[in-house]
N, C-alpha and C positions, 0 to 999 in steps of 0.2 A: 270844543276843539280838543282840548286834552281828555276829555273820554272819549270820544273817537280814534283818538289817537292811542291811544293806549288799549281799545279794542282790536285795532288794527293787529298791534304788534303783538296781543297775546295771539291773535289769528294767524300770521306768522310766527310766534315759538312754535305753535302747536303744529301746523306745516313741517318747520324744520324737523321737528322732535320725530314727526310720522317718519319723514324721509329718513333721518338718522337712524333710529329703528329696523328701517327698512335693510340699511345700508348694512346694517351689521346682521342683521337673519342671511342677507346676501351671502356675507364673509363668511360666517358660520358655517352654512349652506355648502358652500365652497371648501373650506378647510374640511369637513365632513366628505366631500366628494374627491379631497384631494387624498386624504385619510386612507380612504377605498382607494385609490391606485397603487398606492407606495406600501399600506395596510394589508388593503386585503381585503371586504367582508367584515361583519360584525366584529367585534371582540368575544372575545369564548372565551369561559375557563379552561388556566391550562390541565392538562393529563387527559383530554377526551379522546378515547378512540375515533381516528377517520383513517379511512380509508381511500389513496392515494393511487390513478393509473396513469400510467406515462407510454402515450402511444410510440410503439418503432418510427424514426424520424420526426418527431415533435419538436417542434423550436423552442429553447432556453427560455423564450418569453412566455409561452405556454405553459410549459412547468411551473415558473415561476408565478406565474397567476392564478393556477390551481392550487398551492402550496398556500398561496397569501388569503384568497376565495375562503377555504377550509380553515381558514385560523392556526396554520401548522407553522407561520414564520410569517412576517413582513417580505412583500415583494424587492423593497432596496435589500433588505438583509444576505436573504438567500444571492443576490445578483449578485451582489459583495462577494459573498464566500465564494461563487466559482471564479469571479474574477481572478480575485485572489488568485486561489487554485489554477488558475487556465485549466477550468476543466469543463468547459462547454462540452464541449463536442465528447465529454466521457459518461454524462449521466445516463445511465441504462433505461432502456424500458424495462417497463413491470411493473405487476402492482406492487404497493406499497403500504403496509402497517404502520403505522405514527401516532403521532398524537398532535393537540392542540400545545402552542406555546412551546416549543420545540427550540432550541438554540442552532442557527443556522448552520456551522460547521457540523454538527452531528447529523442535519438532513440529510448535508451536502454527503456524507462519510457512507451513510443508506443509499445515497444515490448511486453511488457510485462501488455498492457490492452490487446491486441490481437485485429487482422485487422479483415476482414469478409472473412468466409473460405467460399469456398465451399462445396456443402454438411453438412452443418451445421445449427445448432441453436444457437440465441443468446439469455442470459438472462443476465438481471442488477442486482445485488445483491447488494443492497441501503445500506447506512450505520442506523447502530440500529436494524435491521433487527434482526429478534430469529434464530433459528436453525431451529426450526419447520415452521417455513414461507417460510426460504430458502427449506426447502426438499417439500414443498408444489409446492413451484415455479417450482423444476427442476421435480415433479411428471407432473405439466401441459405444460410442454416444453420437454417433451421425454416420449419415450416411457416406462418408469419402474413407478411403483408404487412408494407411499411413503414409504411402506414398504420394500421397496428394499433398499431405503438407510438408514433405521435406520437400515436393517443386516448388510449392508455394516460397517457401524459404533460400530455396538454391537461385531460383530466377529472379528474386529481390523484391516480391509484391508485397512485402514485409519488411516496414523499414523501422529504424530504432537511429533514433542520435548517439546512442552508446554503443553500438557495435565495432566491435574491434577489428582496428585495421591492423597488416601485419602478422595477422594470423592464419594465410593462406595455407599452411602445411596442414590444419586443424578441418576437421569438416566440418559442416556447415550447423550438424547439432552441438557438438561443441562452442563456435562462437556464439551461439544466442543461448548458452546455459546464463540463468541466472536475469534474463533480458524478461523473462513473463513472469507477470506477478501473479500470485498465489491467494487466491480469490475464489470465492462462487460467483461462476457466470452462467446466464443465462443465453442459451444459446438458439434464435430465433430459425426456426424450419424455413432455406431455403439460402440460409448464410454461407456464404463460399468459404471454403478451405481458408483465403491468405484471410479474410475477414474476420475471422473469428480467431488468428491468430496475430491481427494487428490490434482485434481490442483488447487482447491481453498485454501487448506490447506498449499498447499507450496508457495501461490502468500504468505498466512500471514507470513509465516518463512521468505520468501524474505525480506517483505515489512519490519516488525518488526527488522530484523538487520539493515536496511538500518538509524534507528532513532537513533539521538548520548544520550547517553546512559552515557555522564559523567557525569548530575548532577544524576545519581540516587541515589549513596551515602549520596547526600546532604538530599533524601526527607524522609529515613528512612523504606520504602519499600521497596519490589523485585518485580522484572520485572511482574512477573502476578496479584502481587497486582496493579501497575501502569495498565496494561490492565484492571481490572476492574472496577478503580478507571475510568480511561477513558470511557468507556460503557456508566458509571453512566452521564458522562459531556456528550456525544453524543447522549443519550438519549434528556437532559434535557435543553441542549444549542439550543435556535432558531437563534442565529446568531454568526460570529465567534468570534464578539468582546467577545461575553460571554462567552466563554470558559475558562480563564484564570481568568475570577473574580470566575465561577463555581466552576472551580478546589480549588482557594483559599476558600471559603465555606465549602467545602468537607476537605481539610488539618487542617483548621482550628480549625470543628470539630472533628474531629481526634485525634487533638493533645488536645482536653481538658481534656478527652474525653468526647463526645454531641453525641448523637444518631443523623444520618445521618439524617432521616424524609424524604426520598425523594421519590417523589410521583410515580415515575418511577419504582424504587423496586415493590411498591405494585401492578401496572400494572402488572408486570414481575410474579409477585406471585399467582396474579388471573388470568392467563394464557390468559386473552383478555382486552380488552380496554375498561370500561365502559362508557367511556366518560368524564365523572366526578368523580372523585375519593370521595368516601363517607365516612363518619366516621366508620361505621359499617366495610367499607374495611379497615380501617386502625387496624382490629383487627384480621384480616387473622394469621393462625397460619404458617409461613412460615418460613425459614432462611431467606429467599430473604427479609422479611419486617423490613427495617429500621426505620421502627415507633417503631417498639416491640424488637427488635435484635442490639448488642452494634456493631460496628465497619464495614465493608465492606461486603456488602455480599461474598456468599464461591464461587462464582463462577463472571463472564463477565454476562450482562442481554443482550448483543446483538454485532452485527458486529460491527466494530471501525476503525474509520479513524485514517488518520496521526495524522493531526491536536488534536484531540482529545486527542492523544496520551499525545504529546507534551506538552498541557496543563496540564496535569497530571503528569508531570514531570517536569515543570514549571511555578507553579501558581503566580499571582499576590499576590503583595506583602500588602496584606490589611489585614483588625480586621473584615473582613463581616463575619456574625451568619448567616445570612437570604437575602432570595431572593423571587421574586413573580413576574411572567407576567407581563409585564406592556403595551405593542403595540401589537398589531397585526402584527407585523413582526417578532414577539419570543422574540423581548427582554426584558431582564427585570428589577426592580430594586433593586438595593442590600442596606443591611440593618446592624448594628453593634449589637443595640438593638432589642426586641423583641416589646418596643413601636414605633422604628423608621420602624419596618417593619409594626406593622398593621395600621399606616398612610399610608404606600405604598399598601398594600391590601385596605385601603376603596379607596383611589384613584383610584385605577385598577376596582376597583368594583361601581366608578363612572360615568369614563370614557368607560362604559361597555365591556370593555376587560375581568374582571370575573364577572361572575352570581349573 
C-alpha cells in the first residue's frame, strides 16, 4: 500500500512539475510576445544605421511600429513622446536616417523636421525670415503664385490659436509674422497653397507649447508679447551668447519705460533692407518704428526660433541701456550708460566693424 502509494504521488509530482513547466514557457512565451508589441522586434545594438519611411497620411500607430519593428525606440516610448507633444498629426512624411536605441524625444524632434519624401520639394524657412519672403520662397518652389497664398491667408483656410485679434488696421502678412516656424519642410507635389501653409502654422503651435512657460508670470507679459519680444532678439542677436544680454536690453527698457530704438523695427517698417539704416529712416511713420513708437511693436517682425524664445523669457540679469556691433561674428557690446555706449561705437567704428 505505501509503495503504491507513494508511486502514485511521485506520478503526480512529475504531472504537476510537466504542467508547471508548461505554465511558465506559456508566460515567457507571452511576455516575449508582449515585449514585441510595446518593444518592438529583436533587441539590436544601439548606433546601427536604419533606415526609416513614413508614407503621406500614415497613422501614428504605423510609425510607431515601424520605429519599434527596427529597433529605433520602443513603441509605448515613441507614443509617449508625441503624446506629450500633441504632435500626432505633425509627423512628416519622408524618409528617415536613424539609428538603433534612439531616445524617443530626439526621434520624435526628426520627426517632425521631416525626412526626404518622394515626390516632393524641399524648402528651408531661416529664422527672422517676413512673411512675405516666406510666400515668396514657396511661390519659387511650387507651382502656385504668391498670390495664392496671401488668399489662402486672407480667406482664413489658415488657422493659428495665436493670431492676433484687433489688428484689423495691419494686413494680413503682418499679422501672421512670426505665426510659421522656421524649419525644413518637405513639401509633397500636389499640396494646396493653405496646406502647406498650415503645416508650418501647426509645426509653431507644436513647437511654442513645447517651451516651459513657468517664468512667464515673472516677466510681466503674455505669451504673444514674449513672441515679439523674441523676433525683435532674433532679428538683432549675431550670436547666441547675445540673446539673453538682448532680451535684457529690451526688458530693461520696457520697464523704465525707454523707447526700444531698434534698428530692426525700422528695417521691418521700410519693408527692405537698406543696408544702413539712416536718420531720415528713423523718421518712417510706422507702428513698427521703435525710434517714434513707446513700447513693443503690435505685431512679431519675423519667424523665431526656440532659443530666441527663451531668451525673452529669460533675460540676463543686468542694468544694460545699449548695445552696438562690435566683431564681425555679430557680437556685440553692451552698455549701462549712453557715454559708456558711444565709447563702444567709436571703437566698432575704429576697428571698422561700423562705417
Amino acid at each position: 500500500m505505501t509503495d503504491e502509494t507513494t508511486t502514485g504521488g511521485r506520478t503526480r509530482v512529475v504531472v504537476i512539475a510537466a504542467v508547471s513547466l508548461f505554465g511558465i514557457l506559456l508566460l515567457v512565451l507571452a511576455a516575449n510576445l508582449l515585449a514585441g508589441v510595446v518593444g518592438g522586434g529583436a533587441s539590436l545594438p544601439p548606433g546601427q544605421p536604419v533606415e526609416i519611411t513614413v508614407q503621406p497620411g500614415s497613422p501614428a500607430s504605423t510609425v510607431y511600429r515601424d520605429l519599434a519593428d527596427a529597433g529605433v525606440v520602443s513603441y509605448s516610448s515613441i507614443e509617449s513622446a508625441v503624446d506629450d507633444a500633441d504632435a500626432e498629426t505633425l509627423i512628416q512624411p519622408g524618409t528617415y536616417a536613424l539609428e538603433t536605441g534612439m531616445d524617443a524625444d530626439a526621434v520624435l524632434a526628426v520627426l517632425l523636421e521631416g525626412g526626404t519624401v518622394t515626390d516632393s520639394r524641399a524648402i528651408t524657412i531661416v529664422e527672422g525670415r517676413t512673411v512675405d519672403r516666406i510666400i515668396t520662397a514657396l511661390a519659387e518652389a511650387t507651382e502656385y503664385e504668391e498670390s495664392d497664398f496671401i488668399a489662402a491667408l486672407e480667406a482664413g483656410a489658415v488657422t493659428s490659436p495665436f493670431l492676433p485679434v484687433g489688428t484689423d488696421s495691419l494686413t494680413i502678412e503682418n499679422r501672421w509674422e512670426g505665426l510659421l516656424y522656421p524649419a525644413r519642410y518637405e513639401i509633397p507635389v500636389g499640396a494646396t497653397a493653405a496646406s502647406i501653409l498650415q503645416q508650418m502654422a501647426d509645426t509653431m503651435v507644436a513647437r511654442f507649447e513645447q517651451v516651459d512657460w513657468s517664468m512667464l508670470d515673472d516677466t510681466g507679459f503674455d505669451r504673444y508679447e514674449i513672441l515679439t519680444m523674441a523676433s525683435l532678439i532674433e532679428r538683432e542677436a549675431g550670436t547666441d551668447e547675445d540673446r539673453a544680454l538682448i532680451s535684457s536690453v529690451i526688458h530693461n527698457r520696457l520697464a523704465m519705460p525707454m523707447r526700444l530704438q531698434i534698428d530692426a523695427t525700422v528695417i521691418y517698417a521700410l519693408g527692405e533692407n537698406p543696408g544702413r539704416v539712416l536718420a531720415d529712416d528713423l523718421e518712417i511713420d510706422s507702428p513698427y518704428n521703435t525710434y517714434r513708437v513707446d513700447g513693443l511693436p503690435p505685431t512679431p517682425i519675423g519667424t523665431v526660433s526656440i532659443p530666441s524664445i527663451e531668451a525673452a523669457l529669460s533675460p540676463a540679469e543686468t542694468d544694460y541701456l545699449f548695445y552696438v556691433l562690435t566683431d564681425t561674428d555679430g557680437s556685440h557690446a553692451f552698455a549701462v550708460t549712453y557715454e559708456e555706449h558711444q565709447v563702444n561705437v567709436e571703437d566698432a567704428k575704429a576697428r571698422g566693424v561700423l562705417p
